[in-house]
C-alpha positions in Angstrom: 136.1 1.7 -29.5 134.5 5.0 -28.9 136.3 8.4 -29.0 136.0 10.7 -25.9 135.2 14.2 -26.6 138.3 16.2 -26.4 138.0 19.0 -23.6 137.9 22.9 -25.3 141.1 23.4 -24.9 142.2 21.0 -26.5 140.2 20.9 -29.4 141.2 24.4 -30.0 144.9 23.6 -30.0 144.0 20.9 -32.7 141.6 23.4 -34.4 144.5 26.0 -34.7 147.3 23.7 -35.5 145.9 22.1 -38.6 144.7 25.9 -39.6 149.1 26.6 -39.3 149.4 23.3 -41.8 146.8 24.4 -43.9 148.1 27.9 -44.0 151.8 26.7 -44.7 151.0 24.1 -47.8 149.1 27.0 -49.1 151.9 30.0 -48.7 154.8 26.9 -50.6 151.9 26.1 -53.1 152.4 28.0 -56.4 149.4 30.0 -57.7 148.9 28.5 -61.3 150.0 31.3 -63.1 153.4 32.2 -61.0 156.2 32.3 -62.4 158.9 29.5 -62.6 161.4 29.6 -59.3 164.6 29.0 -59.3 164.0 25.9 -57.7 161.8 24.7 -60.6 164.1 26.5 -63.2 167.4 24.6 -61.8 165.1 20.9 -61.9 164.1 22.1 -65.6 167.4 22.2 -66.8 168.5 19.0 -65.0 165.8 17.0 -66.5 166.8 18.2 -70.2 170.7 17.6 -69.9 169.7 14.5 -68.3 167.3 13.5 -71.3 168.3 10.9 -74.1 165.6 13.0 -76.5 168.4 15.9 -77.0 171.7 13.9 -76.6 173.7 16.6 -78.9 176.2 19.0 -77.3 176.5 22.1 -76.5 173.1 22.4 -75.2 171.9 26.0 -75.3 169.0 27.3 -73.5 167.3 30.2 -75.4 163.3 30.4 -73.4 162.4 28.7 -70.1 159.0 29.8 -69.1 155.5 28.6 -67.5 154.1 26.0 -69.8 150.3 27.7 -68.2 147.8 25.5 -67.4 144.5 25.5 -69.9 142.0 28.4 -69.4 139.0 26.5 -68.2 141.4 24.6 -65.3 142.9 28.2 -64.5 139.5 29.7 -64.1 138.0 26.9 -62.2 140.6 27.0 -59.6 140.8 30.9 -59.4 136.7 31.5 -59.4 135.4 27.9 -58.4 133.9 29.3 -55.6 133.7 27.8 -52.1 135.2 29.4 -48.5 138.6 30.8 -48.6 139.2 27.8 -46.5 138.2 26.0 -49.4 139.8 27.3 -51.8 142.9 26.7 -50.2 142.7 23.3 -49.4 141.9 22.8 -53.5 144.1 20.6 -55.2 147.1 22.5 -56.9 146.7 22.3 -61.2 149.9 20.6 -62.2 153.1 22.9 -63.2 154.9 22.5 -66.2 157.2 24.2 -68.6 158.2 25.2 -71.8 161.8 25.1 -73.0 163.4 26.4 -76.5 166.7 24.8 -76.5 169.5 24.9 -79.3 171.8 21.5 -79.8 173.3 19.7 -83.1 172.1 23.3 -84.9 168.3 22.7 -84.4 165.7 24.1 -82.3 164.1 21.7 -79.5 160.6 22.4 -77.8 160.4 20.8 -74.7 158.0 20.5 -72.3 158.4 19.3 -69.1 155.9 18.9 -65.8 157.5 20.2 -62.8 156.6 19.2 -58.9 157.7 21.7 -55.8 158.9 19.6 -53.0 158.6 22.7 -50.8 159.5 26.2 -51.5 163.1 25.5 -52.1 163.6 22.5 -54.0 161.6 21.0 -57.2 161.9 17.8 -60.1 161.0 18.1 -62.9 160.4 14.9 -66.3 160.3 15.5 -70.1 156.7 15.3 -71.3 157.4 15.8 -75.2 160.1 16.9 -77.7 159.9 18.3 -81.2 162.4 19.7 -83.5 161.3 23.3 -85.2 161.7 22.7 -89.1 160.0 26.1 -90.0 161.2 29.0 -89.9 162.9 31.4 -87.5 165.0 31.1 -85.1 164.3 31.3 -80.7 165.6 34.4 -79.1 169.0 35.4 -78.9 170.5 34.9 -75.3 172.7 37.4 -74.1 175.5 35.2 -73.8 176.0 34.6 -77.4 175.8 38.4 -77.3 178.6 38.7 -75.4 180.8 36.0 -77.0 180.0 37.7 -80.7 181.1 41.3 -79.5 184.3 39.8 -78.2 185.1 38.8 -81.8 185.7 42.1 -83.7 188.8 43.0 -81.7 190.8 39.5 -82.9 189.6 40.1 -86.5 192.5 41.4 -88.6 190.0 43.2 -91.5 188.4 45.0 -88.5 191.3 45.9 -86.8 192.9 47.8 -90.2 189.1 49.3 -90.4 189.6 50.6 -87.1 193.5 51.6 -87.7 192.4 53.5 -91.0 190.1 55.9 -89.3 192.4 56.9 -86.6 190.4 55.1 -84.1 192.1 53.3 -80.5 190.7 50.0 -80.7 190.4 49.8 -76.6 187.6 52.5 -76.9 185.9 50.0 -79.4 181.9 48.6 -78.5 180.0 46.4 -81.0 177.0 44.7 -80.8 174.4 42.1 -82.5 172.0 43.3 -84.7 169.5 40.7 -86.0 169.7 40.2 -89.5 165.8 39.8 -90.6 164.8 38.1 -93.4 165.0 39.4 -96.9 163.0 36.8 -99.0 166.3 34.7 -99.0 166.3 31.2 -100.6 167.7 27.9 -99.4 168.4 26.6 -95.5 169.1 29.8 -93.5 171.8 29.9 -91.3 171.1 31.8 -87.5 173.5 34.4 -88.2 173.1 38.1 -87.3 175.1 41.5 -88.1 177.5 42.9 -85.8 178.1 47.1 -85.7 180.5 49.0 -83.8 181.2 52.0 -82.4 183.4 54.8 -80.7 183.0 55.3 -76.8 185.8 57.0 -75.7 184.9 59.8 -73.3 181.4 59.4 -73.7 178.6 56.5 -72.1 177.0 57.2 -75.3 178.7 55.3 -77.7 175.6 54.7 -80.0 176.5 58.5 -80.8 179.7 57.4 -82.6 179.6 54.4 -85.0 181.6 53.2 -87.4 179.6 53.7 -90.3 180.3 51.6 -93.2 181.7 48.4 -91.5 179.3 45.5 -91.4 180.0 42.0 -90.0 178.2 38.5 -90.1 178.8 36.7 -87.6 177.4 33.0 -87.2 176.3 32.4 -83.9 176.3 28.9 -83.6 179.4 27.9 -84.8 180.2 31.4 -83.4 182.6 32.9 -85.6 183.0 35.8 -88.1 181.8 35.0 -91.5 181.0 37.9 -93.7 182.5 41.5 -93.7 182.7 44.7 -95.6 184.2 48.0 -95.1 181.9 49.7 -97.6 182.4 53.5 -97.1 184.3 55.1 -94.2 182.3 59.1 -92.8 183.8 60.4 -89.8 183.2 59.4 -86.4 181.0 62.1 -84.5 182.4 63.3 -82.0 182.0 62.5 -78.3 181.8 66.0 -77.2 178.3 66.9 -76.1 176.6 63.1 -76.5 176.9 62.4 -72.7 174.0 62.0 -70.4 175.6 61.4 -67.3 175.4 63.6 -64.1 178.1 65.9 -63.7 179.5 64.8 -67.6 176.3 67.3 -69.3 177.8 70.6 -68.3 176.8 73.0 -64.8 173.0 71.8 -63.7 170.5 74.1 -65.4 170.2 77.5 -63.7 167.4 79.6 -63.0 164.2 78.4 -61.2 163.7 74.7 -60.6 161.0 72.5 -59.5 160.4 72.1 -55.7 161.5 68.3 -54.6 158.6 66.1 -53.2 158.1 63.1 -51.8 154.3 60.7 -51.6 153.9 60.6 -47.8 151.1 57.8 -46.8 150.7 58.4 -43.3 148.8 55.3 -42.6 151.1 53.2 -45.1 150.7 51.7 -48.7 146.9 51.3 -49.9 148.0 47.5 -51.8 148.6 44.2 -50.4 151.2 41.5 -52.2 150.0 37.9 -51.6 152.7 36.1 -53.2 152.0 37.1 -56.9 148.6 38.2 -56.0 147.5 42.5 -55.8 145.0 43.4 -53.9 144.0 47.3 -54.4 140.9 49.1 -53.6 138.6 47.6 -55.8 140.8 45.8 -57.8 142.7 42.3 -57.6 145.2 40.8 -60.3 147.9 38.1 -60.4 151.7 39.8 -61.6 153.9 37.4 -63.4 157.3 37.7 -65.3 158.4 36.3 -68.6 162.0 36.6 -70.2 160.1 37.4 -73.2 157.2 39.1 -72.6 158.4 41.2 -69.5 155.8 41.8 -67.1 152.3 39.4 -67.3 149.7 40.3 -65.6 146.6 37.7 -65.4 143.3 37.4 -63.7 142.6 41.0 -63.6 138.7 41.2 -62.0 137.1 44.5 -60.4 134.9 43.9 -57.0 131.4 45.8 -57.5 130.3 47.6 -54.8 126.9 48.1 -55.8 126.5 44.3 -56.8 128.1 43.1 -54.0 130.6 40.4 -56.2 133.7 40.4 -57.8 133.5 40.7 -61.5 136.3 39.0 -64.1 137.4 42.0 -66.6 140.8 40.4 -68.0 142.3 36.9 -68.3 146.0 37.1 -69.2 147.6 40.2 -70.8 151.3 40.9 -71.9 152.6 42.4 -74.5 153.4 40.8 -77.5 156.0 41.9 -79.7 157.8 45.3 -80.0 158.3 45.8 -83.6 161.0 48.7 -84.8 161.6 48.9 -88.4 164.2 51.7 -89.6 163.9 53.9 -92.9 167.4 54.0 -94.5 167.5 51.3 -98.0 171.5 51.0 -98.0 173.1 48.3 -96.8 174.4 49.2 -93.1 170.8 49.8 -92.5 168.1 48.3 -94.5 167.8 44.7 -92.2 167.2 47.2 -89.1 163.6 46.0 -88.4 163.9 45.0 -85.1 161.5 42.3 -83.3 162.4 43.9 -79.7 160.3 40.9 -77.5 161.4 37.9 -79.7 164.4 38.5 -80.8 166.1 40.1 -77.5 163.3 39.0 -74.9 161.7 42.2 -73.0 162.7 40.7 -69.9 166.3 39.9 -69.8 166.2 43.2 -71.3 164.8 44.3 -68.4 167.1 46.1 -65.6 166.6 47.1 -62.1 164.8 49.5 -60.9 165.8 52.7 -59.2 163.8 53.7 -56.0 163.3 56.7 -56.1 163.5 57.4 -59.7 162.6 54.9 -62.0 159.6 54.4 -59.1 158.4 56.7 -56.1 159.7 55.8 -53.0 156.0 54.0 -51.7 156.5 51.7 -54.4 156.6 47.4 -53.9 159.3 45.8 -56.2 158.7 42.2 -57.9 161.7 40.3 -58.8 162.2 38.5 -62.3 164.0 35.1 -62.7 164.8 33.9 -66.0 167.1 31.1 -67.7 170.7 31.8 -68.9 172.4 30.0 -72.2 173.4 27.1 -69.3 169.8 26.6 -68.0 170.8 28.1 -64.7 168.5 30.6 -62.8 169.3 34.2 -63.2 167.9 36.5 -60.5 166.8 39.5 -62.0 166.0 42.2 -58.8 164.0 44.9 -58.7 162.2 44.4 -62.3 158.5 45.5 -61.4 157.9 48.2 -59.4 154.0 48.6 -57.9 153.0 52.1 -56.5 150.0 54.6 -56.2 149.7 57.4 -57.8 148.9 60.9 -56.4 148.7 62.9 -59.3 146.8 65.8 -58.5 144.4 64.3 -60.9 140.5 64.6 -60.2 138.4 61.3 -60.5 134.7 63.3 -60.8 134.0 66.5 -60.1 130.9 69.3 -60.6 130.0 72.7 -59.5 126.5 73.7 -59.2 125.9 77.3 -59.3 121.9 76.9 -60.3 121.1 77.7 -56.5 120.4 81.4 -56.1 121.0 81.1 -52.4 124.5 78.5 -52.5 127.2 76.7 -54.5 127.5 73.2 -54.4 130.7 71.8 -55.4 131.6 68.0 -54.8 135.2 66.8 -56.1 136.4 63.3 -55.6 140.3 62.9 -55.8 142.0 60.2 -58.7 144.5 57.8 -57.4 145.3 54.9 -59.3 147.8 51.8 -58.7 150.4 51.4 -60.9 152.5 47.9 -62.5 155.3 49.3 -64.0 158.5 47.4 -65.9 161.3 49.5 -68.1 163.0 47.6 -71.1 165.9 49.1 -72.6 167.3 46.8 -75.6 169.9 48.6 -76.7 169.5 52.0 -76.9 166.1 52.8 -76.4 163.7 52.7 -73.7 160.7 51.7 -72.8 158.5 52.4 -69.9 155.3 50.0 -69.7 152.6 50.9 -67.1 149.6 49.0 -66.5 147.2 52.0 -64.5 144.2 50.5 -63.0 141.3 53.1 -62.1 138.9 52.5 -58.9 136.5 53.5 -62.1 137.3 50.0 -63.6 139.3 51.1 -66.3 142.4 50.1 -67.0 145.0 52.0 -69.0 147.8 51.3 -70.7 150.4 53.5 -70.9 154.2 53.3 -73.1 156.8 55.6 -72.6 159.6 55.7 -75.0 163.0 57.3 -74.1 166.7 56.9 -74.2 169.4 57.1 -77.4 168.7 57.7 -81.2 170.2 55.1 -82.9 172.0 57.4 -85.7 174.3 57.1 -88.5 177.5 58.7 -89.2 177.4 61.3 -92.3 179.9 63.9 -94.0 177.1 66.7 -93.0 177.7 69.0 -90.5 174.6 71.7 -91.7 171.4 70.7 -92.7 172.2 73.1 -95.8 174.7 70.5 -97.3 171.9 67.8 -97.5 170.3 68.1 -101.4 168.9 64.6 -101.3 166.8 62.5 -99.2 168.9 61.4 -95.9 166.4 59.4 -94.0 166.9 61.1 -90.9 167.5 64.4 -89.0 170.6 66.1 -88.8 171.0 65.9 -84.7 174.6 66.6 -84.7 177.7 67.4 -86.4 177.9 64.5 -88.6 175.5 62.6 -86.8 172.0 62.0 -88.9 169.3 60.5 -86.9 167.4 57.8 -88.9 163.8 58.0 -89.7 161.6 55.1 -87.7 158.4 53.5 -86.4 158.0 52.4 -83.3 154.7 49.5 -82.9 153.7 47.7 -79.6 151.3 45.2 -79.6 149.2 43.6 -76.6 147.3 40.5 -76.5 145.1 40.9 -74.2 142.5 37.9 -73.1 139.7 40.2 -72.3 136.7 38.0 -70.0 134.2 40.8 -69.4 132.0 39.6 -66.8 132.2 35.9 -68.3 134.8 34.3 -71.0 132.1 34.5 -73.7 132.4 37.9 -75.3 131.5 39.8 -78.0 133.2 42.5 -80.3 130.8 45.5 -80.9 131.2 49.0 -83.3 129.1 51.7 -82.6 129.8 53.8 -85.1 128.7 57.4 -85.4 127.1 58.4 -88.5 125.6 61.5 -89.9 122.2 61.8 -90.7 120.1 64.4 -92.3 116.8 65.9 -90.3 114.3 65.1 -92.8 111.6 66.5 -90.2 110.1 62.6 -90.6 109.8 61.4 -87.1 109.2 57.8 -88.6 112.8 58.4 -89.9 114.1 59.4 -86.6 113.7 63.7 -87.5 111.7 66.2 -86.0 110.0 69.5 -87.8 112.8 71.6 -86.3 115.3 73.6 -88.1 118.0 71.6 -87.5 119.5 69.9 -90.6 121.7 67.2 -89.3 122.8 65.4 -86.7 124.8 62.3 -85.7 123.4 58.6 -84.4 125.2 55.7 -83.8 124.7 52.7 -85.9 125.8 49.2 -84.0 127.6 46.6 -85.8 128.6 43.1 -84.2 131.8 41.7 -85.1 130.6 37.7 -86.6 134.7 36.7 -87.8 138.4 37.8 -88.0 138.1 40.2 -91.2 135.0 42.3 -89.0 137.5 42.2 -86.1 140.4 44.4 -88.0 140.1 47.8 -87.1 141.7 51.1 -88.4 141.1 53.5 -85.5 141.7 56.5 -88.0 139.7 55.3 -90.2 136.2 57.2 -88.8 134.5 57.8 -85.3 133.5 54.7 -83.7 133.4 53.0 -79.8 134.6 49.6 -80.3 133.3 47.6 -77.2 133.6 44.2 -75.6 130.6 42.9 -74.5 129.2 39.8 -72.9 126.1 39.2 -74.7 124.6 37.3 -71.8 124.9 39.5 -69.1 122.8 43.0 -69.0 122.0 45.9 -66.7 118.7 46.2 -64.5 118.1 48.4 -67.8 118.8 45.8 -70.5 121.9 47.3 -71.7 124.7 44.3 -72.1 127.7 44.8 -69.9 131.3 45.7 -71.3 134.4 47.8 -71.9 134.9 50.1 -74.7 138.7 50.4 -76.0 139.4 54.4 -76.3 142.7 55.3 -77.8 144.7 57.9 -76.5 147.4 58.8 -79.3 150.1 57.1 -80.6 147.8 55.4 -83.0 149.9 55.0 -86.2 149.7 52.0 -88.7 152.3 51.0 -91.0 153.0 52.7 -94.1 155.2 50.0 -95.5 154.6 48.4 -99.0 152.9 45.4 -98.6 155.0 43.3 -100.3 157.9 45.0 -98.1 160.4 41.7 -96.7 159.7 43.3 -93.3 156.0 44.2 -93.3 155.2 40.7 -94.4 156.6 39.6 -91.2 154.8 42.2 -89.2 152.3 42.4 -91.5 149.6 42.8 -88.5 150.3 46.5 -88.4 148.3 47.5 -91.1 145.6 47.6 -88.4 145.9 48.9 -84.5 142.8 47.0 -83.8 142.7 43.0 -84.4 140.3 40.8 -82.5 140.7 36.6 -82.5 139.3 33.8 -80.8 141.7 32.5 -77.9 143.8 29.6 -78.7 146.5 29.0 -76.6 149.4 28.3 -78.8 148.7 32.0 -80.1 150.9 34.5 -77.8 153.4 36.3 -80.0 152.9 38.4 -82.7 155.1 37.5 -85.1 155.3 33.3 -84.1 157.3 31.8 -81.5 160.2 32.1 -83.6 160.2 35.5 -84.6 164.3 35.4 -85.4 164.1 35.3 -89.7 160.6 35.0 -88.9 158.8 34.8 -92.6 155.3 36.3 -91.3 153.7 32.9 -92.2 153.1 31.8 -88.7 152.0 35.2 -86.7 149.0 37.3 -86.2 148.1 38.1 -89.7 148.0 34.6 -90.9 146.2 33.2 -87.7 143.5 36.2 -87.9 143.7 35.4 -91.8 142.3 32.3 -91.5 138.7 34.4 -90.7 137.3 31.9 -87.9 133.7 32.9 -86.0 134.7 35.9 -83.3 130.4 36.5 -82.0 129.8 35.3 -78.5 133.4 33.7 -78.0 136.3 33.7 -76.1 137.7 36.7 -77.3 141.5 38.1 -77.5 142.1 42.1 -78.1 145.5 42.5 -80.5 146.5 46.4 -79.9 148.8 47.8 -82.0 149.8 51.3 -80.2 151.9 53.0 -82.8 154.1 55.9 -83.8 156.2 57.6 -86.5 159.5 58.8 -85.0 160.7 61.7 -87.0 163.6 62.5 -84.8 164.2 66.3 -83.3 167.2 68.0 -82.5 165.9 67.8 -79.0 166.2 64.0 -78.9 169.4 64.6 -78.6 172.0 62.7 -77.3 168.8 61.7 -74.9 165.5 62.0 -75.6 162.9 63.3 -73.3 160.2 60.8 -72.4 157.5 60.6 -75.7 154.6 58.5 -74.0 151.3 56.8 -75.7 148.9 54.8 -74.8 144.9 53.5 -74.4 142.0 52.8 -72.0 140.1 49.9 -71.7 136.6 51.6 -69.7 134.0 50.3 -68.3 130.8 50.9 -70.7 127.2 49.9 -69.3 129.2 47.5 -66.7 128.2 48.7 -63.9 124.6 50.1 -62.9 125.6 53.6 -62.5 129.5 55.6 -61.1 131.3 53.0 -59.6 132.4 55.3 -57.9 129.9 57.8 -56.6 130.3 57.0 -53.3 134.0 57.7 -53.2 135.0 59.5 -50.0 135.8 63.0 -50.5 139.3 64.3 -49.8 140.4 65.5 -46.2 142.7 67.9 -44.6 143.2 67.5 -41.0 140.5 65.5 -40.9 137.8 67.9 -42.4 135.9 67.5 -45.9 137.9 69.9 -48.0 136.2 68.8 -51.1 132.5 68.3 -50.3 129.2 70.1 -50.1 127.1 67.8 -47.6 124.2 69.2 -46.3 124.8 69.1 -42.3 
């Protein structure tokens, strides 16, 4: 039977009400790369208590994360093409997770495939399960945490410790220090030191240990099972160690800076799209990880000259966080920390403060993670999105070569900011992601907070006739000697996923006055050229940035300029570029043994995220970085992954003290023959009141 036409009307009802469905399974559609919900997290944790491939009990959960999809699925649905329309209406790439899990004293990898039915309910079914039998141990959740540092108080050796330094046990605080691994023989047992310390009338009880007592605590059977009172120093006092307002003393007098606020008359420059930034020229997907903190993943730049968006980065996080101290005795020699695997950046991760931690026109992601019991944690406020106003010029030049006017054309810098602060004990960090309407992107760690510092009989640096690994910071308070090394992976896709790794390094050359040699009959005796060298495998790939002037570049050795030079981004270091001094044979260098070298370039493989191995708890250093890059596979015209190591030696100050002022580092990836000419050249100048303030058009 024949349809009749339908009359206008009506057809544009119909038109517009499968639009709304289509619009509404897009919005409860997870992008790929998103995060786990709650809603998937709680079906996660049903389906492995439910399993008969775990059936041992307690059942600890120690990593719940996004099992992420492969790279050539991820990209295909991201850059297949097609109408927005389209695009929407593709087929969702299935979900599915990845679980660490503790039961009958071994380590379970599961991985699970998880279905939304809606935005607020999911199920979820076991794929696979393995048992770890290398080693290391998963991260440490913070409920074991909690459950060790209620020990000490119930232990009688402590409590005569405590008693014998004249110390009130209610202003007692411990807490779980990792214990590293130290070459030991036989089955290792997941055990980790416990420390304490004085609060009192202080917040800042890492100011006041209790230096000399060590305990060993066994976290699965959770119970003490080592300790030693070795030597007893007094407990610094808590008398100028606070940091709290209105605890530090009368607010600083004399002139102050003026308060100010960002005022954006027409409302925030970004759009949030679900996990999805829009910004300027820029768009890049935000996700959150209990390990890696913030994630952010198909980073590409729209050019303006070309018309198209181009792909600049894949996936990018960072990888480890890797703290090793400098004091050989015993209370301090295992304090190498792994800051990402061993605590996880984000549960580590607090909220924000508007206002403070971010300027009041910032956007705020929230972070959910797994607790011990599998059950969603919401974690508010843990990214914070904002643009900067700086004061900060983007291009600028003045042109006084006119006798009869001066030209002078200035284009103001605001960026967009991706900002997440760890603090994992007593330190901070602040990690910003900057992107540039240049196309750069820069990276940008900020170290603050508490010195973690020993107790000592010195109360003037006079008194100390030997090496004390550390400043004297305070009466009896010595400030230990340290190295601070955070490393990103970061999938780099410039302009395409095949890439190339490319040193131009500068070298000297004398004028011979042979213009067959490249001189010139001139009296000029030297000058600098640049000799290119292409990166063919792993061991070309290992860079020393201090070790001479060089541009190390990405490029995609398919794609050129109208002019024929290839496309790509050029990695430009902007301090903090220190490499580990350690002995090679060092028990903790061997497990961070990657280091050595700021600069270390791989093919992608999936599996290969962290740093130190997915187990970086007694990791050995046999299943990280170094051995993965060791194994010296092809790097020219693949799919590349930049390892940066930004680093620094902390030789602590007097003004660290008892909280240090913000110590920042970072690097740039740029833009190098990417685009045809400024990206920005036709950036509108800045206005006042609606005139050109910083222009010179001709009228």
């Amino acid at each position: 039977m024949a349809r009749l036409p339908l009359p206008l009307p009506a057809m544009l009802l119909l038109l517009l009400a499968v639009l709304s469905v289509a619009a509404a399974a897009a919005t409860s559609r997870p992008h790929p790369l998103d995060p786990l919900s709650p809603a998937e997290i709680t079906a996660v944790r049903a389906a492995v208590l439910a399993s008969p491939l775990v059936p041992a009990r307690p059942l600890a959960f120690h990593y719940v994360g996004l099992d992420e999809p492969d790279k050539p699925d991820v990209l295909a649905y991201a850059y297949g093409g097609g109408t927005a329309r389209r695009r929407a209406r593709r087929r969702p790439l299935q979900r599915r997770a990845l679980v660490i899990a503790r039961a009958g004293g071994q380590s379970h990898e599961l991985r699970l495939e998880v279905a939304r039915n809606g935005s607020s309910s999911a199920t979820a079914t076991v794929l696979s399960h393995a048992v770890h039998r290398g080693a290391g141990f998963p991260t440490l959740t913070l409920e074991e945490q909690f459950a060790a540092v209620a020990l000490p108080p119930a232990y009688p050796p402590f409590v005569d410790s405590v008693r014998r330094r004249g110390v009130d046990m209610a202003d007692v605080l411990c807490a779980v220090f990792p214990v590293g691994w130290f070459g030991d023989a036989g089955a290792p047992r997941r055990v980790a030191k416990m420390l304490c310390f004085v609060a009192g009338a202080t917040a800042n009880f890492y100011a006041r240990p209790i230096e000399g007592v060590t305990m060993v605590v066994d976290l699965d059977r959770m119970a003490i099972v080592g300790y030693r009172d070795r030597v007893s120093y007094p407990v610094p006092k808590a008398e100028g160690t606070d940091y709290r307002a209105g605890k530090t003393g009368p607010p600083l007098a004399g002139p102050q800076p003026a308060p100010g606020v960002v005022v954006q008359p027409e409302g925030r420059g970004f759009h949030i799209d679900g996990n999805i930034v829009r910004w300027a020229n820029w768009e890049f997907h935000v996700g959150f990880d209990m390990r890696a903190g913030t994630v952010i993943s198909l980073a590409s730049v729209h050019d303006a000259d070309a018309g198209t968006r181009r792909r600049v980065l894949y996936r990018g996080f960072v990888s480890e966080v890797f703290v090793p101290y400098m004091d050989p005795v015993e209370e301090w020699y295992y304090r190498t920390f792994l800051d990402a695997g061993e605590y996880g950046l984000g549960l580590w991760a607090f909220p924000l403060q508007p206002g403070a931690d971010c300027p009041a026109n910032a956007a705020y992601f929230d972070g959910f993670y797994a607790g011990q019991d599998g059950k969603p944690v919401s974690g508010e406020n843990r990214i914070c999105v904002f643009e900067r106003y700086a004061g900060d010029i983007a291009w600028r030049h003045t042109e006084a070569g006119f006798p009869d006017r001066l030209i002078t054309e200035v284009r103001p810098d605001v960026t967009l900011v991706v900002r997440m602060v760890v603090s994992p004990g007593n330190y901070d960090y602040i990690l910003d992601w900057e992107f540039k309407t240049s196309g750069s992107i820069k990276f940008v760690v900020s170290l603050t907070g508490l010195l973690e510092v020993k107790g000592t009989p010195f109360t003037h640096a006079d008194e100390i006739t030997a090496d004390a690994h550390g400043t004297l910071v305070s009466e009896n308070t010595l400030a230990i000697y340290h190295d601070h090394y955070v490393t990103y992976h970061l999938d780099l896709d410039v302009d395409g996923t095949n890439n190339s790794f490319v040193k131009n390094v500068i070298t000297t050359r004398r004028n011979t006055g042979d213009p067959a040699t490249g001189g010139a009959d001139t009296p000029r005796r030297s000058y600098w050229t640049v000799r290119r060298e292409v990166a063919e495998t792993e061991a070309d790939g290992q860079v020393d940035v201090d070790a001479g002037p060089a541009d190390l570049v990405f490029v995609n050795p398919g794609k050129k300029t109208r002019l024929g030079n290839e496309v790509g981004y050029r990695l430009i270091p902007a301090g903090a570029t220190a490499a580990s001094v350690l002995a090679d044979d060092d028990y903790p260098q061997r497990r961070a043994s990657y280091t050595k070298k700021q600069v270390r370039v791989t093919p992608y493989s999936k599996p290969e995220k962290w740093a130190p191995g997915l187990y970086a708890d007694q990791s050995t250093g046999d299943d990280g970085l170094a051995a993965w890059s060791g194994r010296n596979r092809g790097i020219r015209d693949e799919d590349l992954v930049l390892w940066y190591t930004l680093g620094l030696h902390h030789i602590p100050y007097q003004e660290d003290f008892p909280v240090m002022p913000t110590l920042s580092g970072g690097f740039e990836l740029r833009p190098s023959n990417f685009f045809e000419r400024n990206p920005i050249l036709r950036a509108r100048p800045a206005s006042t009141h609606g005139h050109s303030a910083n222009c010179s058009c001709d009228a």
